[in-house]
N, C-alpha and C positions, 0 to 999 in steps of 0.2 A: 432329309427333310420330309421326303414323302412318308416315311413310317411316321414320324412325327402328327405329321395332319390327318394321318386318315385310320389311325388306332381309334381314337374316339376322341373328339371333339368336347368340352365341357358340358355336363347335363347338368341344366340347373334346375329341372320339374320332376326329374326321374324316379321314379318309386318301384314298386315291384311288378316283376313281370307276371302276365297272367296266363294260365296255364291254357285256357279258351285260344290263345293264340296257336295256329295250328302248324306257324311256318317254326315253333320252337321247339325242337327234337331234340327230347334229349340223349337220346343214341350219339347223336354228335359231338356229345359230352364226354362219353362214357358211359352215361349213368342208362341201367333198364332200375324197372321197378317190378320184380317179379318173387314169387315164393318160392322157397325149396323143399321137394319133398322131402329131403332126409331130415329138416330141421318138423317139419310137419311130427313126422315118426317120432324123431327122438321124443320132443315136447308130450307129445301124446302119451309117450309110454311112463313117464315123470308122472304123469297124471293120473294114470293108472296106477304111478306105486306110491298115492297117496300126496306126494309135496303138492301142496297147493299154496299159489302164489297172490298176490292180489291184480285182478284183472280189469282192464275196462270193460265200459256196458258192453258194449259188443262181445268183447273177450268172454265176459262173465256168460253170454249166451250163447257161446259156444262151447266153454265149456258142457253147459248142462245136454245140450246136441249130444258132446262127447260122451261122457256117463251116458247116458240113454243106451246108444253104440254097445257100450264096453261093459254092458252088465254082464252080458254073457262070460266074458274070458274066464278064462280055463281061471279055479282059485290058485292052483299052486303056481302057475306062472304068477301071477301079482304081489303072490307072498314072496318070489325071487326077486322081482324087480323092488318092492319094499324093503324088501333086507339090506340088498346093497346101497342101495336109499337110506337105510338108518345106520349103517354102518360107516357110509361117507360124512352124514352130518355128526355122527358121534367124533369123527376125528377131525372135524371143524365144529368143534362147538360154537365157537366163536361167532360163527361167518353170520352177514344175513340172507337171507331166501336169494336175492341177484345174486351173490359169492357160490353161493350151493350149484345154481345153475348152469354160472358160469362156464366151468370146465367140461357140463356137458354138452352147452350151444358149441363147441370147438369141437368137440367130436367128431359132430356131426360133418361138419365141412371137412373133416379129416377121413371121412367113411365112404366109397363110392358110391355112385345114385342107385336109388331104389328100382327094382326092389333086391337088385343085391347085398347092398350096405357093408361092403367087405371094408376089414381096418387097412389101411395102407403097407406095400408090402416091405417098407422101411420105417420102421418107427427109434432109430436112435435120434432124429434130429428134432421131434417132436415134443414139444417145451414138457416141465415136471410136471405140473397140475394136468393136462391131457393125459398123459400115458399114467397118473393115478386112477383114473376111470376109462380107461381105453377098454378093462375088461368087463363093462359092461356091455359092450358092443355085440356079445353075441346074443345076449337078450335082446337087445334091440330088434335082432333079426330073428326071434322067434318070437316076438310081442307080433311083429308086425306078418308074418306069416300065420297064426293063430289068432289073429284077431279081426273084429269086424272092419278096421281100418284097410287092411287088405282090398276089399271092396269098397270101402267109402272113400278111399283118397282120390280119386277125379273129381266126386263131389264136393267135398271139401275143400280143394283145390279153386275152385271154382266162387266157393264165400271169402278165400283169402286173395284172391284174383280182385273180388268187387272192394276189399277192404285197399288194396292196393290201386286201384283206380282213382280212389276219392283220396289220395295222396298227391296225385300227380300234379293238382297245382301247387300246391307246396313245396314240391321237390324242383318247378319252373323258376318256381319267387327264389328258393334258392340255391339253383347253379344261377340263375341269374343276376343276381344281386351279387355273390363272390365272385364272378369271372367278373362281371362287368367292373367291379372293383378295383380287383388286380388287373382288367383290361388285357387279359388272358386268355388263352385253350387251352385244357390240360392236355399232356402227351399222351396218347393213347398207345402208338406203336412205338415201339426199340428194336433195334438189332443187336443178336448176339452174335460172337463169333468165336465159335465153338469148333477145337482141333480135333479130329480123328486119324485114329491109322489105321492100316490094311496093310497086306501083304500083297507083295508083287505077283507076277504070273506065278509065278517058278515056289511062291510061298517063302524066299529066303531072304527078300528084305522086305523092311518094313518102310511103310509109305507118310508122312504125315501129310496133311491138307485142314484148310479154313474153313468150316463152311458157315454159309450166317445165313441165318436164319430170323425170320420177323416175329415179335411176341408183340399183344395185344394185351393192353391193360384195360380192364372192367369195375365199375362202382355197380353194387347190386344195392340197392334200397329193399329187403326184405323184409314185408308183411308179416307178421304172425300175431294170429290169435289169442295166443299164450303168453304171449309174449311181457314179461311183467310190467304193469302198468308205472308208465314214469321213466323206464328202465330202457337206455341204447344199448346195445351188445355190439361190440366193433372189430370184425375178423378182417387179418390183413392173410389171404392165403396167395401168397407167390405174387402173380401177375394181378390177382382176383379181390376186389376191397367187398364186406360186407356189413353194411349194417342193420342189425336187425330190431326192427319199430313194431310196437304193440299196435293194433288202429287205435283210428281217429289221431293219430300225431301231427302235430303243426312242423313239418321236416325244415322252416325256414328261421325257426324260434325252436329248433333243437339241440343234442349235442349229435346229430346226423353231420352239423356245419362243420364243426372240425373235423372231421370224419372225412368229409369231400374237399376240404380241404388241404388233408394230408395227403390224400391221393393225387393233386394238383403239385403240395411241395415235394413230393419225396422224390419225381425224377430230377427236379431242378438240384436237389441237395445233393442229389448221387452227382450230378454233371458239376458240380461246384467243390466237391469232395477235395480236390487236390488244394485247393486256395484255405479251404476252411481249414485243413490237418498244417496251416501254418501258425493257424491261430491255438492251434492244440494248447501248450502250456498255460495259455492262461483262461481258455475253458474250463480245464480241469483245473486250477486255482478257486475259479466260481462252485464247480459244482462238489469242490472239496468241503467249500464252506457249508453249505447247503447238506452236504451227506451226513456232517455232523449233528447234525439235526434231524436227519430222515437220513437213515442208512440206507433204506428202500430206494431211495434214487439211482438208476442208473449211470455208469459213470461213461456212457460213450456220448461222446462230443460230436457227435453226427446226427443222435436221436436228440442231443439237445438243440441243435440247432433247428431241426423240422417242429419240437414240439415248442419250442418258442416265436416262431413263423408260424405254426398254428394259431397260437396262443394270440401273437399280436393283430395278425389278419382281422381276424374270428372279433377282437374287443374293437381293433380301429372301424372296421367297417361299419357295426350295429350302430356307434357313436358318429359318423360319417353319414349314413343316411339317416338315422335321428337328426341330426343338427340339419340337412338341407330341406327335411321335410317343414322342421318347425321355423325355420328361419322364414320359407315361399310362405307360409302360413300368416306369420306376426307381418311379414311386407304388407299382407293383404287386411288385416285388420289394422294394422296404421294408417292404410291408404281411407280407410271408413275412419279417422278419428278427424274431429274437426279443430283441437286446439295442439298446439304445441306441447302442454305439457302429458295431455292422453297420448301423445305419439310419443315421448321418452319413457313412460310409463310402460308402454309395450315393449317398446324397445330396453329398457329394466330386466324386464320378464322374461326378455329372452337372452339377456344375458346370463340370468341367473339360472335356466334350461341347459344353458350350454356347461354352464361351470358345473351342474349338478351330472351333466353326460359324462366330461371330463372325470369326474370324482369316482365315478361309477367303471369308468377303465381303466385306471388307476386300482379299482377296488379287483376288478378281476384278473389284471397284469402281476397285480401281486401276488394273489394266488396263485399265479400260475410258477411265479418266479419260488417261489416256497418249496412245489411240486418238482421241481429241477427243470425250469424252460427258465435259467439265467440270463438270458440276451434278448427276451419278450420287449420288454420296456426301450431298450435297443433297436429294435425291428419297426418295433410301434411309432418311433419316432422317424425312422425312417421312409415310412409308408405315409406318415402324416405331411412331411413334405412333398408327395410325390403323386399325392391323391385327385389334382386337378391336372396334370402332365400330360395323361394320357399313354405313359409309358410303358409297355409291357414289363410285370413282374420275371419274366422269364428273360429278356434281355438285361434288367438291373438289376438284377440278384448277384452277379457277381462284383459290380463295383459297388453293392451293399458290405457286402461280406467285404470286401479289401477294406473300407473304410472303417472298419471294426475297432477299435481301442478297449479290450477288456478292462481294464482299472476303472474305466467311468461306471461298470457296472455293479464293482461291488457296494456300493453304498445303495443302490435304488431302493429297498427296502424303508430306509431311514431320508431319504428324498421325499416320499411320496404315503410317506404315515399317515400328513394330517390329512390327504386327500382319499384314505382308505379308513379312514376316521370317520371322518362326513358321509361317504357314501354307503359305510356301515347305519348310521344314523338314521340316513334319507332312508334305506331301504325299512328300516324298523318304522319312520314314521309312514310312509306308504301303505303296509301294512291296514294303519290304522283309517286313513283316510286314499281307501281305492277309489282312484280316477280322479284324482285331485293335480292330472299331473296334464291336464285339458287346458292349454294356453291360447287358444285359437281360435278363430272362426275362420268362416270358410265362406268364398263367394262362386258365384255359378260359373263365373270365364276360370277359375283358379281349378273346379273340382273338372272343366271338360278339358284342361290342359293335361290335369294328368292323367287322365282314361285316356286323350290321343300319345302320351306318351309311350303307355305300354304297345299303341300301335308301333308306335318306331321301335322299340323292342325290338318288337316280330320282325322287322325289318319290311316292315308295309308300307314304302315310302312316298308312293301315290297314294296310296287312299290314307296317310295323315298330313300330306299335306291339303288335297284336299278339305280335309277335316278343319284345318286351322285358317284357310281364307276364309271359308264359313264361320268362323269363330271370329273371323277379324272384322267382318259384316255385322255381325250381333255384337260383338262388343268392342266400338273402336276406342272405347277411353282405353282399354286394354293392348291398343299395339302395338307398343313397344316390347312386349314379354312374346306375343303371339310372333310378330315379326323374329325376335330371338328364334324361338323354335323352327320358324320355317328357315332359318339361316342355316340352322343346325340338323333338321333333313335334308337339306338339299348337300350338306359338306359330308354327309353320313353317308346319303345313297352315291356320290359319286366315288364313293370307294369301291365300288363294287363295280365301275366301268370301266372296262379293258380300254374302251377305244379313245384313242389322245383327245379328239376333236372331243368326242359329246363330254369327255370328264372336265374338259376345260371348263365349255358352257352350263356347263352343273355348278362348276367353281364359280361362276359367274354369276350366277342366279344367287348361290349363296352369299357372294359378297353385297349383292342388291340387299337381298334383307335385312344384313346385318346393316348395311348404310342406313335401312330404314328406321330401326332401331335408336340412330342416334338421329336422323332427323326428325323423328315424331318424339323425341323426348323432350318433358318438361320440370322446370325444375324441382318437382318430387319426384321425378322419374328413381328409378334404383339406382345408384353409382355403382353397385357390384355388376347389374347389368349392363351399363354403358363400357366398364373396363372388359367385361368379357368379348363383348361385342367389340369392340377394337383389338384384344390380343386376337380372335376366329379372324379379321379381319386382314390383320398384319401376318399370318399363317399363309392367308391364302397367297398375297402377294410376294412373301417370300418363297411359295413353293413358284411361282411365275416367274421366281429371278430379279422380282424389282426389287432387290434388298433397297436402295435409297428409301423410296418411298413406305417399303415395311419398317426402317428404322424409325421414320415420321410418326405412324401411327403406334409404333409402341411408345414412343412418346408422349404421346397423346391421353393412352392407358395406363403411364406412369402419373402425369399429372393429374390425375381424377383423386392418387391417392392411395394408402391404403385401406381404404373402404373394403377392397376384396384383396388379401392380403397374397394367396396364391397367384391370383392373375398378376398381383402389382410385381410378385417375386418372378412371376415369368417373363411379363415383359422385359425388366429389368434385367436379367440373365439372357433374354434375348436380345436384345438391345446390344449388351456390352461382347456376346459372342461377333454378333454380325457386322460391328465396328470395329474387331478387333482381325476377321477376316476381309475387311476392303483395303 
């Protein structure tokens, strides 16, 4: 029960974390945001042999830095790098400018750091497209020896440093935003255990032994200049995830998400490996279908599983925090409407927001199911019940996967046409009328709720509670929502106290406000906040052991309703657990 209550507690103001917050490190992630010089190199010498790609303003102004630089080089060096340049695009005619570049952003990570730049000293396990341009590698290391880059790369370094800086809140909003999610950490360390031998004293027998050894996994967010405008580049080398962003990118409204994502599912999928390979036969029944259509899809049932757990995280969650933002929003404009029927009217509105959200994951679950992530819509259903829980992804991943029934998947496609129908539509009319998609207004206790939110974020649990009596002082027609959140700092930070005695009284505090909650409510108070505030409620008393009196109160938050249809399924589920344990 302890995991239960002190994973996270329901946020019902929660919006994105801010990067201004200083207790949010995201080393503790995984994730650095730093440049590579060897991608520096490579990009630069591309540039030199003419490919020019399209860049942002920034981009665009370094390039012209670059040229300045590089007039001098030597001409017969630029006519080699040119050549193998027109000779690679001749035998991809096809491709466009990302495709060209492609196999040489992987190079690079394939190359030791500068200014050696050496090719690796095994290249049979190195995919097709890399070892077709592996041989340009040793231009590489004579561009960058004969060239003024030799001496300019600290400085350079140094504008892709600042380019990398002005990411960082972005990259806050989202690890934040997905972990908090999944109510997760990604793995960082693994142990291997790796056999050797040796020979005895005497050299005549051989010895075996275990030894393990700790490996560390890393999310690199890498800057570059060059990087093509619009354009993610996504390197998985070993232990090492990289993804490389042009500046100026919004990393929290990117394809960076999957990206971090992946690196989040892929140990869980390895650790889950044996459960999934039972499901085998009828994975590859989906994605036989699917191949006939796109031969290009992979047929292993491992990547399909990670890329369809990408796929659904990535569309539940933007549709998950859309819906909680716009729902706290339309409460607060109902609460300003004076007739009953301007408060259905809103209330309309926001039904038809959520259906138009719905339509819109459905429109990119499909997509993704097309691309061979067949058990996305799978996934995505299963995160959708799981999203108020509080449960770690990493502990329900595998009684996700058990619960698998492939046959209900082959039809999704033809399930969910007319709702990639509509969201095909909404998106062409959007187009035409940007910003037409503004349902809301916003009051002054609503917008300081969620600035002290991102405080709890940080996990600055004194200076927002704080923050929120003051708020409860200025606005007490507000305290039923204000009292929620200080219910929900006080059950947040005593997770983080070891000692029996003060975490009780922390528990205690937090049950006070939630009391308060439903004793300042009136009857337009929220019913989704009065059942939330009784399931926090009936939590705490269950972790205290008074199951009797926590079954009472779930009761309590059964009767409200399904007003909040999560809380009502949790009570509900708690309820019938803890009745069925006395």
């Amino acid at each position: 029960m302890k995991k239960v209550l002190f994973l996270a507690l329901i946020l019902i103001f929660s919006l994105d974390v801010s990067a201004q917050n200083a207790g949010f490190d995201l080393a503790g992630y995984g994730v650095s945001i730093e440049p590579d010089k060897r991608l520096i190199v490579m990009l630069a010498s591309l540039e030199a042999a003419g490919l020019k790609t399209p860049l942002t303003e920034k981009g665009a102004d370094f390039r012209q830095k670059l040229q300045a630089d590089l007039k001098d080089l030597n001409p017969e060096l630029r006519q080699k790098l040119k050549t193998f340049i027109d000779q690679y695009k001749r035998r991809h005619a096809g491709a466009s400018q990302a495709e060209i570049i492609a196999p040489f952003i992987s190079m690079a990570y394939a190359l030791s750091p500068a200014p050696d730049l050496a090719e690796p000293s095994r290249t049979a396990d190195l995919p097709g497209d890399l070892l077709e341009v592996l041989d340009y590698s040793p231009l590489v290391r004579e561009f960058y020896r004969h060239s003024a880059l030799n001496t300019k790369l600290d400085d350079y370094l140094k504008i892709y440093q600042a380019a990398g800086n002005e990411m960082r809140k972005s990259a806050v909003q989202m690890v934040g935003q997905l972990l908090d999610y999944l109510h997760t950490k990604p793995q960082l360390t693994y142990f291997d255990r790796i056999k050797t031998e040796s020979k005895n004293a005497k050299g005549k027998k051989t010895l075996q032994k275990t030894e393990v050894r700790e490996r560390t996994r890393r999310f690199f967010i890498v800057p570059e200049m060059l990087a093509s405008k619009g354009t993610i580049n996504f390197i998985n080398a070993g232990d090492d995830y990289f993804a490389i962003v042009p500046p100026d990118t919004d990393l929290a409204s990117s394809e960076v998400r999957r990206a971090y994502l992946q690196f989040v599912f892929d140990p869980l999928v390895l650790k889950n490996a044996k459960d999934i390979s039972t499901f085998s036969a009828g994975i590859r029944a989906l994605l036989d279908e699917r191949r006939k259509e796109n031969p290009n899809i992979s047929p292993d049932i491992y990547l399909t599983v990670l890329r369809s757990l990408v796929a659904a995280a990535d569309g539940r969650q933007i549709e998950f925090e859309k819906t909680r933002i716009a729902t706290a929003q339309a409460r607060q404009k109902i609460d300003q409407m004076k007739t009953v029927d301007e408060k259905r009217a809103v209330s309309a509105e926001l039904d038809a927001f959520k259906k138009l959200l719905a339509d819109e994951t459905a429109l990119s679950l499909s997509e993704a199911y097309e691309k061979g992530a067949v058990l996305a819509f799978y996934f995505a259903d299963q995160l959708k019940g799981a999203e108020d829980s509080g449960f770690d992804i990493a502990s329900s991943l595998r009684d996700i996967i058990l619960s698998l029934d492939t046959t209900k998947e082959k039809n999704r496609l033809t399930q969910f046409a007319e709702a990639r129908e509509r969201a095909l539509a909404a998106r062409a009319e959007r187009r035409k009328n940007v910003g037409s998609e503004q349902i809301v207004i916003e009051n002054p206790a609503t917008k300081k709720l969620l600035e002290i939110d991102k405080v709890i974020q940080a996990k600055n649990y004194a200076a927002a509670e704080t923050q929120l009596k003051q708020l409860l002082q200025a606005y007490p027609g507000d305290s039923s929502r204000i009292y929620y959140a200080l219910g929900r700092t006080a059950s947040l930070s005593a997770e983080g106290i070891s000692e029996p005695e003060a975490r009780k009284n922390r528990l205690l505090q937090a049950k006070g406000f939630y009391e308060n909650v439903i004793r300042s409510a009136t009857p337009d108070t929220d019913k989704v906040l009065l059942s939330l505030s009784y399931v926090a409620m009936a939590r705490i008393y269950e972790f205290f052991g008074d199951t009797a009196y926590a079954i009472k109160i779930y009761e309590a938050a059964i009767k409200i309703g399904d007003a909040a249809s999560q809380s009502y399924k949790e009570a509900t589920a708690a309820r019938e657990r803890l009745m069925k344990e006395q």
